[in-house]
C-alpha positions as CSV (number, residue, x, y, z in Angstrom):
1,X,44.8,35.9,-33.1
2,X,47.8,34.0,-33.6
3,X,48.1,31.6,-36.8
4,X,48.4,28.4,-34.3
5,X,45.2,29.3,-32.3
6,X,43.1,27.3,-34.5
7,X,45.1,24.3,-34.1
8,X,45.5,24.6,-30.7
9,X,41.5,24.7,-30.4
10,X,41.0,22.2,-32.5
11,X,43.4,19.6,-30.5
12,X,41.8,20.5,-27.4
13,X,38.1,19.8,-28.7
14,X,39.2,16.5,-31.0
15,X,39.6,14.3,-27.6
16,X,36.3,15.8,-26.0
17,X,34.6,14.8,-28.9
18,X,35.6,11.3,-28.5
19,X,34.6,10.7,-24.8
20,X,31.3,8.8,-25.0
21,X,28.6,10.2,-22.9
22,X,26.0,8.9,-21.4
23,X,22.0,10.3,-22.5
24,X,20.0,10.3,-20.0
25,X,16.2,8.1,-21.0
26,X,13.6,10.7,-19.0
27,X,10.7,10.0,-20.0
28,X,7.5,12.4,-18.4
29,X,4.0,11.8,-17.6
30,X,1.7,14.2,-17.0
31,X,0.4,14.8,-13.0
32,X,-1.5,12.7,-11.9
33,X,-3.3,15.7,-9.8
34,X,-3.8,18.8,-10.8
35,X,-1.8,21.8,-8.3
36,X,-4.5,24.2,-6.7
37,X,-4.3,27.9,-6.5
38,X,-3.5,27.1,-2.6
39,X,-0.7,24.7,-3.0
40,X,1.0,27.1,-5.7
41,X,0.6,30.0,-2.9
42,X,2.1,28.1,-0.1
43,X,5.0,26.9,-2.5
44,X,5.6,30.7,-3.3
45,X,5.5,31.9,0.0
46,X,7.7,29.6,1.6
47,X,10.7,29.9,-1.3
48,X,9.8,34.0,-0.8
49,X,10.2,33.5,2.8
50,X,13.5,31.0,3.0
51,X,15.5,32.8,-0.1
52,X,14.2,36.6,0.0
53,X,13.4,37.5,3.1
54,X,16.8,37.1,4.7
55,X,18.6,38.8,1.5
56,X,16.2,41.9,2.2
57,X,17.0,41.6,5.9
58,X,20.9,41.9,5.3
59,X,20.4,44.4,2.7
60,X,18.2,46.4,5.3
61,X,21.2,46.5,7.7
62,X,23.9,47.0,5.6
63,X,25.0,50.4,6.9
64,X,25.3,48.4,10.3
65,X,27.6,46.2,9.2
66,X,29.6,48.6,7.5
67,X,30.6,50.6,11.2
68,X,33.9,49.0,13.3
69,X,32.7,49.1,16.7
């Protein structure tokens, strides 16, 4: 590292920390109903079915894809 990396760093981070930003107020609550063992099924089946399902499909067919026909 060069002698004028520190100062370079440090003029780089001295006007980010002078930008005001916004916190957010969240505030939580608990539930006000309880999740069943069927709605936490159907909530991981459906995001198994819409985000892994097609990755294993493509995956499965790969070689397929590969060939120039």
């Amino acid at each position: 590292m060069s002698v004028l990396t520190p100062l370079l760093l440090r003029s780089l981070t001295g006007s980010a920390r002078r930008l005001m930003v916004p916190r957010a107020q969240v505030h939580s609550k608990p539930a006000r109903e309880q999740l069943g063992v069927l709605d936490i099924t159907i909530g991981l089946t459906s995001c198994f079915v819409c985000c892994l399902l097609p990755a294993g499909w493509v995956l499965s067919h790969l070689e397929s894809y590969k060939k120039r026909e």
